[in-house]
KEPA-588085 format. One record per residue: residue number from 1; residue in one letter; y, x, z of N, C-alpha, C in turn. Coordinates in steps of 0.2 Angstrom, whole numbers, plus 5000, padded with zeros to 4 digits. Layout:
<recs>
pos	code	n_c2	n_c1	n_c3	ca_c2	ca_c1	ca_c3	c_c2	c_c1	c_c3
NUM	A	Y	X	Z	Y	X	Z	Y	X	Z $
...
</recs>
This chain:
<recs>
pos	code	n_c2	n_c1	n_c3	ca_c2	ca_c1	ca_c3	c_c2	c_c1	c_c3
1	X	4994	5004	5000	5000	5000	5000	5006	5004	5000 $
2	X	5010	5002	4995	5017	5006	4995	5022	5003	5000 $
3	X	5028	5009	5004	5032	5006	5007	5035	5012	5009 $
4	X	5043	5009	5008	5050	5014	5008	5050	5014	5017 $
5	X	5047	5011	5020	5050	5010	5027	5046	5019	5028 $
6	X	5048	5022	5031	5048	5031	5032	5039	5028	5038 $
7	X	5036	5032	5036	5030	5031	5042	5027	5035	5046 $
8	X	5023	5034	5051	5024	5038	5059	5023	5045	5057 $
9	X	5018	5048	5052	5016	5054	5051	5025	5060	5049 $
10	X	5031	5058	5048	5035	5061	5046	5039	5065	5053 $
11	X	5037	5059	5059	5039	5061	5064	5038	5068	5069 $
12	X	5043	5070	5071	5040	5080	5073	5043	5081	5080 $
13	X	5037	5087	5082	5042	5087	5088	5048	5091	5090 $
14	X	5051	5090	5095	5056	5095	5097	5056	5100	5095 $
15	X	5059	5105	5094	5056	5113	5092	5058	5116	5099 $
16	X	5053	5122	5099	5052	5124	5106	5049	5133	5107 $
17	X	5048	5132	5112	5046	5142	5111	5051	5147	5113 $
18	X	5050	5152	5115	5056	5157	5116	5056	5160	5111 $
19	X	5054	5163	5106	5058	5164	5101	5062	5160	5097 $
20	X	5060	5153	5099	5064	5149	5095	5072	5147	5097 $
21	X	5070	5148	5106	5077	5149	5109	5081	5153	5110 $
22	X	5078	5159	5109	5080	5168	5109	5085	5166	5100 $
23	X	5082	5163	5097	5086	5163	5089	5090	5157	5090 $
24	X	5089	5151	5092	5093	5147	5094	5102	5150	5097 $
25	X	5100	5153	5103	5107	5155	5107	5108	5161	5101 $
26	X	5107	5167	5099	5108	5171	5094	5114	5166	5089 $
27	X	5109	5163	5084	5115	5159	5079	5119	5155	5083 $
28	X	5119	5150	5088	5125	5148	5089	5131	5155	5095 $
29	X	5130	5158	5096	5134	5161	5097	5137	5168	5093 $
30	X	5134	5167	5087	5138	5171	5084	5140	5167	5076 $
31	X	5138	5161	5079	5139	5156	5075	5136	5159	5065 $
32	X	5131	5161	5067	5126	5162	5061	5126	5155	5056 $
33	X	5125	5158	5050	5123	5149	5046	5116	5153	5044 $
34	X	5110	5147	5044	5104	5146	5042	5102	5142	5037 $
35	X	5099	5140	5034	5097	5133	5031	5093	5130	5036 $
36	X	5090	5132	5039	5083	5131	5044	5087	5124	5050 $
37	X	5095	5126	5050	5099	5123	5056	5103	5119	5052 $
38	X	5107	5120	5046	5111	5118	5042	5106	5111	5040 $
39	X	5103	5112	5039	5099	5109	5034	5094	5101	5038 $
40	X	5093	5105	5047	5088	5101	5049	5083	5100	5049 $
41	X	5080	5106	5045	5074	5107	5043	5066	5104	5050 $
42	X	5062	5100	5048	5057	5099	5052	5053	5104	5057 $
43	X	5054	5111	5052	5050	5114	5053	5052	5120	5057 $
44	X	5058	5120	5058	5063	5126	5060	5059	5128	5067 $
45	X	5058	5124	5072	5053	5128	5077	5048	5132	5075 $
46	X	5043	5131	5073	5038	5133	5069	5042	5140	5067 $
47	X	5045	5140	5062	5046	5145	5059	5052	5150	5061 $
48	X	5054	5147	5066	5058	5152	5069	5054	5154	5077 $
49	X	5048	5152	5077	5045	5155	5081	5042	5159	5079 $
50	X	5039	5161	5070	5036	5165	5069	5042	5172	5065 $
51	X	5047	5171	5069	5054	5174	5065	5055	5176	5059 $
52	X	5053	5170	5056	5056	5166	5049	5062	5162	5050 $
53	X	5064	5164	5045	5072	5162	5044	5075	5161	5036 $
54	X	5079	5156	5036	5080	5155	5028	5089	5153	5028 $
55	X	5091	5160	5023	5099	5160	5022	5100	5157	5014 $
56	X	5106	5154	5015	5110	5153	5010	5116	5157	5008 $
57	X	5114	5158	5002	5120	5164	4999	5125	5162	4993 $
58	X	5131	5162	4993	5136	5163	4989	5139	5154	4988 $
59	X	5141	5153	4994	5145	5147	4997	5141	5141	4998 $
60	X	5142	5136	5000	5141	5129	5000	5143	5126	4995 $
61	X	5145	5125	4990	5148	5120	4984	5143	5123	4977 $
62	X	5140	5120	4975	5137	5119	4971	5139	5118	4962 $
63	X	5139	5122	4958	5141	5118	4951	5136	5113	4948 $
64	X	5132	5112	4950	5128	5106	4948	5126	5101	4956 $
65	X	5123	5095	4949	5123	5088	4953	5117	5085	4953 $
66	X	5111	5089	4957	5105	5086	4958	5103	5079	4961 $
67	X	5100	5075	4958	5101	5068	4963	5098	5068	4970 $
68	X	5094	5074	4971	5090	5075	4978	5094	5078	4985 $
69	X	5099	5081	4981	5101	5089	4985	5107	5085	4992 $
70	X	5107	5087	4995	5114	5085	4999	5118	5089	4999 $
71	X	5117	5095	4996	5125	5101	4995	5129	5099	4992 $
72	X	5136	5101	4993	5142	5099	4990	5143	5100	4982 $
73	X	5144	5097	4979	5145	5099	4972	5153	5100	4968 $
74	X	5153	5104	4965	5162	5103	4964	5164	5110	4963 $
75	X	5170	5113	4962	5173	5119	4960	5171	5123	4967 $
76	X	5167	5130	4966	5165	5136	4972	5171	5138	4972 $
77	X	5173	5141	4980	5177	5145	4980	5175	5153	4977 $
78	X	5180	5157	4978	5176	5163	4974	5172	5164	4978 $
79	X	5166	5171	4974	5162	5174	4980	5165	5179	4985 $
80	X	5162	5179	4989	5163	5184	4995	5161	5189	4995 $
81	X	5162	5195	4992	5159	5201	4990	5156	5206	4996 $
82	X	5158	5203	5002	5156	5204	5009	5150	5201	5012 $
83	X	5149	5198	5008	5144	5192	5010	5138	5194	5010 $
84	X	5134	5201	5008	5129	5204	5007	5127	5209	5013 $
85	X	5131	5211	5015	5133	5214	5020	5131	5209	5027 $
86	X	5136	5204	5027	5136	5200	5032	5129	5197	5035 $
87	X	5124	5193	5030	5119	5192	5028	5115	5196	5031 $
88	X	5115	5201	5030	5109	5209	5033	5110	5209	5040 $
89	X	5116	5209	5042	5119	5210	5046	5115	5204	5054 $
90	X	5118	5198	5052	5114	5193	5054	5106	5191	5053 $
91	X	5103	5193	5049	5095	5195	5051	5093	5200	5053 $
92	X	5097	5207	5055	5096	5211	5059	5098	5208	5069 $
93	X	5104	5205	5068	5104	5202	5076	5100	5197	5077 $
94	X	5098	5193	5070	5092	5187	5074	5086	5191	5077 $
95	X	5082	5196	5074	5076	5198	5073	5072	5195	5068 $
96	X	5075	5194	5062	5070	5191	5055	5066	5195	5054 $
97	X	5058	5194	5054	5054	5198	5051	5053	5197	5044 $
98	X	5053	5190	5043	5053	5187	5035	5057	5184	5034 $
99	X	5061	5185	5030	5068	5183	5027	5068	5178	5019 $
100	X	5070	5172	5020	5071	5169	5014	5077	5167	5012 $
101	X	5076	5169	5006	5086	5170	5003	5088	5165	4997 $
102	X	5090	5161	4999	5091	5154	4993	5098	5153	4989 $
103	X	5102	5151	4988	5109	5150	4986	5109	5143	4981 $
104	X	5116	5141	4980	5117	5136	4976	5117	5138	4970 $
105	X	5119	5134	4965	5119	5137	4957	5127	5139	4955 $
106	X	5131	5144	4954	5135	5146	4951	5135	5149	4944 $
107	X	5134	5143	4943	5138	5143	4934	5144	5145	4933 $
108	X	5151	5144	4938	5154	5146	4936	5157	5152	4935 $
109	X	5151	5157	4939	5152	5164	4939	5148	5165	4931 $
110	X	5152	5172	4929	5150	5174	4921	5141	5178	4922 $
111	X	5139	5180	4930	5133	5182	4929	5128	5177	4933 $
112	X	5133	5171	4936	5127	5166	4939	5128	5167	4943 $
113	X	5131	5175	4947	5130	5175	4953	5123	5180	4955 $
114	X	5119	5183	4951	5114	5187	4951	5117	5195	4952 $
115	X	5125	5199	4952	5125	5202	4956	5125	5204	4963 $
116	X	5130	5196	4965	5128	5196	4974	5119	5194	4976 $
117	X	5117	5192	4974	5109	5191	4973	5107	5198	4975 $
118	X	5107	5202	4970	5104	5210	4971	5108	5212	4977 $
119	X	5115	5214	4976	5117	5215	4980	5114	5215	4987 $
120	X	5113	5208	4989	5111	5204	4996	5103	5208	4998 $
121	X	5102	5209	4992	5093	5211	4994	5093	5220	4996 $
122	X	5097	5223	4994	5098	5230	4993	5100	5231	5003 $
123	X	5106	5224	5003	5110	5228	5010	5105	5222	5017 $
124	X	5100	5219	5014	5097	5217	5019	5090	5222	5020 $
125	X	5089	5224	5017	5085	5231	5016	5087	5237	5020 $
126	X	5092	5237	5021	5095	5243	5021	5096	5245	5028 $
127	X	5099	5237	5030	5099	5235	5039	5093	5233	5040 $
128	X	5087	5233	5038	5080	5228	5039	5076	5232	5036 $
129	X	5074	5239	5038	5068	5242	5033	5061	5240	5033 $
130	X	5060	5236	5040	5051	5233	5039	5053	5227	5038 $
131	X	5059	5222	5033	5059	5217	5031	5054	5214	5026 $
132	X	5050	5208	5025	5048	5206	5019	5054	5201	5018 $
133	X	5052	5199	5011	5056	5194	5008	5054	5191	5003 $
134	X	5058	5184	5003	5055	5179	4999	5065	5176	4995 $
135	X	5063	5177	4989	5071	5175	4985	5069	5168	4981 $
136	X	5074	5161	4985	5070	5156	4980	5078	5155	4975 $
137	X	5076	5158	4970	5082	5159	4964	5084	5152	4962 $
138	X	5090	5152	4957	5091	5148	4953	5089	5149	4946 $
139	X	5092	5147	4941	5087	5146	4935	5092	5151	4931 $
140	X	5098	5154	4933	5102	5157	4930	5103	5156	4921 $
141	X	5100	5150	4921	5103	5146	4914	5098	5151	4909 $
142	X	5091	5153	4911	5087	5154	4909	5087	5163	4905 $
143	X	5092	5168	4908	5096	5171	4904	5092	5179	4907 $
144	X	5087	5181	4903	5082	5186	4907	5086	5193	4907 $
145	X	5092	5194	4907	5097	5198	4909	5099	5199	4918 $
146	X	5100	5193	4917	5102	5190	4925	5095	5191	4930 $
147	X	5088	5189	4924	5084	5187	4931	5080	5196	4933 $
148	X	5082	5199	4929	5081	5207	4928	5084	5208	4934 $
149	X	5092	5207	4936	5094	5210	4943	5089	5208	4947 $
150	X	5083	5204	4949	5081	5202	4954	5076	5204	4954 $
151	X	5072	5205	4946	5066	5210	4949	5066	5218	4950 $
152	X	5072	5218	4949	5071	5227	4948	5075	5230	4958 $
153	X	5076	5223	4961	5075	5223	4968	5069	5224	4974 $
154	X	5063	5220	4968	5058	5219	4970	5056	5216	4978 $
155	X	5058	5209	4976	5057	5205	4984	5050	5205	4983 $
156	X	5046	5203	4989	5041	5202	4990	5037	5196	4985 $
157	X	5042	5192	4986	5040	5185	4983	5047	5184	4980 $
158	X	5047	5178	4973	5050	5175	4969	5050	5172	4968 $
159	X	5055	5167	4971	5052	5158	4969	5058	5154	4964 $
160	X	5055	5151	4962	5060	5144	4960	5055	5137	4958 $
161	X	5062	5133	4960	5058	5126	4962	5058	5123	4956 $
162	X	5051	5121	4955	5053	5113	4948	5055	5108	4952 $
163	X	5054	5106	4956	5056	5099	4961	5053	5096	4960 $
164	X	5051	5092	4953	5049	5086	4952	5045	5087	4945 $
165	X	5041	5082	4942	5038	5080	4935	5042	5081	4929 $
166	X	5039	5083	4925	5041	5083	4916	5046	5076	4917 $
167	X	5043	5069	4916	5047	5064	4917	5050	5062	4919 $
168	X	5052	5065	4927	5058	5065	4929	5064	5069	4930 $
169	X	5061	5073	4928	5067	5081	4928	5074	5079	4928 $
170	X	5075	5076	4920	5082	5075	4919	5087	5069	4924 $
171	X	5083	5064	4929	5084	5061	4933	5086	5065	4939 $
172	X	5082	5068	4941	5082	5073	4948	5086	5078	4947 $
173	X	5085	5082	4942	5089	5090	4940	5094	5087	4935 $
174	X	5098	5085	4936	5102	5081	4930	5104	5089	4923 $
175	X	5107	5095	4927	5107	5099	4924	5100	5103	4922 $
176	X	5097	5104	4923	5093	5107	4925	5085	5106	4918 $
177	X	5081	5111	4918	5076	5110	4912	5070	5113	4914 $
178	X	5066	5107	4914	5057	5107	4914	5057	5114	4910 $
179	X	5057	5114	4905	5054	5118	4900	5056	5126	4903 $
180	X	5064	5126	4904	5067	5132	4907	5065	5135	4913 $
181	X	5065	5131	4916	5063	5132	4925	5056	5136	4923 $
182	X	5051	5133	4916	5042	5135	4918	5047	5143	4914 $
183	X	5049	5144	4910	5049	5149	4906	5053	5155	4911 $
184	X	5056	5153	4915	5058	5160	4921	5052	5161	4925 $
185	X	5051	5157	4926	5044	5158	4932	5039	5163	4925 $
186	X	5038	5161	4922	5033	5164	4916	5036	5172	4915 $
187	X	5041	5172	4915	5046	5178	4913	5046	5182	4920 $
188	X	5044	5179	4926	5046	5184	4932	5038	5186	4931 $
189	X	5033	5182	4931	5027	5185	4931	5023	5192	4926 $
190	X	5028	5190	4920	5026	5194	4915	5032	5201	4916 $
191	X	5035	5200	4920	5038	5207	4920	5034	5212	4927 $
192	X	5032	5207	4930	5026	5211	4934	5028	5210	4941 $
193	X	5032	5202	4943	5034	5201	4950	5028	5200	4952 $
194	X	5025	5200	4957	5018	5204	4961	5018	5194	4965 $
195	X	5021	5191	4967	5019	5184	4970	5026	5178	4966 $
196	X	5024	5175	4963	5027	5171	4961	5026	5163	4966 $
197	X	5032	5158	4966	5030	5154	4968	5036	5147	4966 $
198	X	5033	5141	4967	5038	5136	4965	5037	5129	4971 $
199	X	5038	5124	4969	5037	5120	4973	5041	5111	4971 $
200	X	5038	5105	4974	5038	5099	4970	5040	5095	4975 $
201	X	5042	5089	4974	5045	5086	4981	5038	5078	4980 $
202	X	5034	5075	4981	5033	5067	4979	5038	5063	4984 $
203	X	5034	5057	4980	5039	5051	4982	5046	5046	4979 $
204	X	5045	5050	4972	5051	5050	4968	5051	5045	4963 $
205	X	5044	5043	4962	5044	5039	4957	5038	5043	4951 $
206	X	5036	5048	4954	5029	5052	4952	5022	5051	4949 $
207	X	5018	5052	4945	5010	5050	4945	5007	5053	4947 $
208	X	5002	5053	4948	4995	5059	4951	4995	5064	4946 $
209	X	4993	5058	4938	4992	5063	4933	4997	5066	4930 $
210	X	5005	5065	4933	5009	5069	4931	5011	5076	4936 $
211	X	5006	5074	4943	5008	5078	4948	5003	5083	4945 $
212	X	4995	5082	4943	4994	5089	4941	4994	5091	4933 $
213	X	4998	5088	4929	5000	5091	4923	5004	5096	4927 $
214	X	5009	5094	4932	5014	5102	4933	5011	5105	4937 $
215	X	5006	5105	4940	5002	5109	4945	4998	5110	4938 $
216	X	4996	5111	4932	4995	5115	4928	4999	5118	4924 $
217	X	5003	5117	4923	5009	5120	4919	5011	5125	4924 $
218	X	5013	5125	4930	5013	5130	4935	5009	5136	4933 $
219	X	5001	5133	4934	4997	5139	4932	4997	5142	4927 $
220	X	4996	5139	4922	4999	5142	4916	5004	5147	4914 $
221	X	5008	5146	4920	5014	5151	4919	5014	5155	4924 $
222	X	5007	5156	4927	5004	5161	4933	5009	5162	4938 $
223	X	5010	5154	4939	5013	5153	4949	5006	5155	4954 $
224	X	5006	5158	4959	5003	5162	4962	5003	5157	4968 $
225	X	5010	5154	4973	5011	5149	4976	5014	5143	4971 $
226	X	5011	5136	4978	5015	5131	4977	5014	5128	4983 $
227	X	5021	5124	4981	5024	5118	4987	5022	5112	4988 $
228	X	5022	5107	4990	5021	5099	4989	5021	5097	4996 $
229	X	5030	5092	4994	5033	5089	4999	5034	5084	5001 $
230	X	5037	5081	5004	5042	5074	5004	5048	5073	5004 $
231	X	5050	5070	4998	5058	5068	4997	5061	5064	5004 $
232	X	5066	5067	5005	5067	5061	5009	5075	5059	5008 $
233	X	5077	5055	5006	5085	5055	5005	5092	5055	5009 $
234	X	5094	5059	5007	5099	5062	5013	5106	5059	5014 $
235	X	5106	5054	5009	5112	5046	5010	5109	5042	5006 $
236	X	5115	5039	5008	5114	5032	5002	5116	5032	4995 $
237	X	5119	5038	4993	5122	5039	4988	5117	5042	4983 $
238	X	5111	5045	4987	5104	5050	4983	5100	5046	4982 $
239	X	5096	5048	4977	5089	5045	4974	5085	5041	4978 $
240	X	5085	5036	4979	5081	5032	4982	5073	5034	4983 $
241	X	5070	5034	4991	5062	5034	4990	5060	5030	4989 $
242	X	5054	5031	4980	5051	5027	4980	5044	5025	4984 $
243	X	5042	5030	4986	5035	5028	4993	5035	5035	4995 $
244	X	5031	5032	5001	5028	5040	5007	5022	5039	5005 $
245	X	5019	5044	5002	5013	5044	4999	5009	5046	5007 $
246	X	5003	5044	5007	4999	5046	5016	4996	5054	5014 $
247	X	4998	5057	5019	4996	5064	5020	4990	5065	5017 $
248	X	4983	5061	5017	4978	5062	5012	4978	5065	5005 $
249	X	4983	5060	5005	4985	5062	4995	4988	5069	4995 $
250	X	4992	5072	5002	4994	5077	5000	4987	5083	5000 $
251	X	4984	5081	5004	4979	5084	5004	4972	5086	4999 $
252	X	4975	5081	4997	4970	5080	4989	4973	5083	4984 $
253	X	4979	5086	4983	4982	5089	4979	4982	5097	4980 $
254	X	4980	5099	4989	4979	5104	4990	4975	5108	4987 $
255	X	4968	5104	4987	4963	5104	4987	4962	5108	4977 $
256	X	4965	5101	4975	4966	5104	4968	4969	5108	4966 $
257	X	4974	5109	4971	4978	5116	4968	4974	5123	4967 $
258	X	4969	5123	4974	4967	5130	4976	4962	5129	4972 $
259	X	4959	5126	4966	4954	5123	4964	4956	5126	4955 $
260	X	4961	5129	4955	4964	5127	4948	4967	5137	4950 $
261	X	4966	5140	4952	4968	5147	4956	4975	5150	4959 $
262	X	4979	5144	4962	4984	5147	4968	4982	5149	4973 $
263	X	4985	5154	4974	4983	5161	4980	4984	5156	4986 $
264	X	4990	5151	4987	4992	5146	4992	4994	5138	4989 $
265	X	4993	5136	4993	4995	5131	4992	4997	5123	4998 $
266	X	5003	5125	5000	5008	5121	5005	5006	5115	5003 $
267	X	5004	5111	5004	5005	5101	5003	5004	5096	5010 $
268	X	5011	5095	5010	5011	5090	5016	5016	5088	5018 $
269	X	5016	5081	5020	5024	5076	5019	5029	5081	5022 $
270	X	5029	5086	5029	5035	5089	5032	5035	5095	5028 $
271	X	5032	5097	5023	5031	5103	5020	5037	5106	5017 $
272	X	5043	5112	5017	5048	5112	5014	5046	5122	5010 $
273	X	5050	5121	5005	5049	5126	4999	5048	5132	5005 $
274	X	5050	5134	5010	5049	5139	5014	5046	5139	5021 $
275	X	5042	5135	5021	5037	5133	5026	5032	5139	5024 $
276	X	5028	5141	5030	5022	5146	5030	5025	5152	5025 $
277	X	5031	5153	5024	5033	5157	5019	5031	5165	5021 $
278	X	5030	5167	5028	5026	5173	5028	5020	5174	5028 $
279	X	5016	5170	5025	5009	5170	5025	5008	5171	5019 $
280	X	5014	5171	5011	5013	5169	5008	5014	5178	5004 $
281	X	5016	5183	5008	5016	5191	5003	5010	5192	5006 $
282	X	5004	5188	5009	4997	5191	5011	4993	5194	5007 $
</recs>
């Protein structure tokens, strides 16, 4: 039976743990930003207990207008050339062991934004030498110049999301390209990124058999990880859920993932693109 009403299985508990307070008081008092906190991620205890942490790089305002996303969208202020620095800096005083590094899409920057990118991975490195890392990029408009600065950093892991199905793409990523997103992911693998990863949100108006055409289309383009989440809408202004599919299904997807040869494969309603993210340079 389908139904928009959110059901008990979403519900999470408190987050909890001294490392999870030890990083708690750390970022509010040097008033850190996280996605983990920004964000309200489910999962933020968990993962800041295993000192996992997920930053956001090169502002809060977005050039594009996903129907899913709650980030601001509109004219970026310029980038903050200092921002790489700061970044390193701040998962040095949390204690990050694993660090994940995401950003909005700057289009209006002439390189996307792919030299703060490197940048960010060089000077967290540099203040972080037994750092691993995971970078969940942008699509940089498909442009294998740009996605060069970020292998020739060599993070541990390189992700980008498909979000969603072949058939809803243009609804969910209004800017954004099925075809484009698989051909970077295809392009990081073939230049010899060592763990590739992507990730899907259900509940969008999705099919089974649409869910594993792109969990083949994935493999196809040798994704090593994947994700499978639940949408959940962050106003009223965003993409309605269509259904909470029951944790089963997501399970059943796992099942075929690892079946089809993902080295991993995340599936479960509270599941977010960097959930188990240290488990995943194993």
């Amino acid at each position: 039976m389908q139904t928009t009403r959110k059901p008990h299985w979403l519900k999470v508990k408190l987050p909890s743990g001294d490392n999870f307070k030890a990083l708690r008081e750390i970022v509010e008092t040097h008033k850190l930003h996280t996605i983990c906190s920004s964000g309200r991620c489910p999962n933020m205890g968990e993962c800041w207990g295993d000192r996992t942490a997920t930053f956001m790089i090169l502002g809060n305002i977005c050039t594009r207008s996903c129907g899913f996303c709650n980030v601001a969208t509109g004219k970026p202020l310029a980038a903050d050339l200092a921002e790489p620095e700061k970044v390193a800096q701040s998962i040095r005083l949390m204690g990050v062991k694993h660090a994940v590094i995401t950003s909005v899409d700057r289009d209006d920057l002439p390189d996307g934004g792919a030299g703060i990118w490197a940048e960010t991975i060089r000077k967290i490195r540099d203040y972080n030498p037994d750092i691993t890392m995971e970078t969940l990029i942008p699509d940089f408009q498909g442009k294998e110049n740009l996605l060069d600065l970020i292998i020739e950093e060599s993070p541990e892991v390189v992700s980008h999301n498909l979000e969603t199905v072949r058939r809803l793409t243009k609804q969910v990523r209004k800017q954004a390209k099925y075809e484009r997103s698989l051909a970077v992911l295809k392009y990081l693998k073939e230049q010899g990124v060592n763990r590739t990863k992507s990730g899907i949100m259900l509940g969008l108006g999705e099919q089974e058999d649409e869910v594993i055409e792109t969990m083949k289309d994935l493999r196809a383009a040798g994704v090593d990880v994947m994700t499978i989440g639940q949408y959940l809408q962050p106003s009223p202004k965003h993409l309605p859920v269509v259904r909470y599919p029951h944790p089963d299904e997501f399970k059943k997807y796992e099942k075929i993932g690892l079946s089809m040869g993902f080295r991993f494969v995340e599936s479960g309603p509270l599941v977010r693109s960097s959930y188990h993210a240290q488990k995943h340079i194993r």
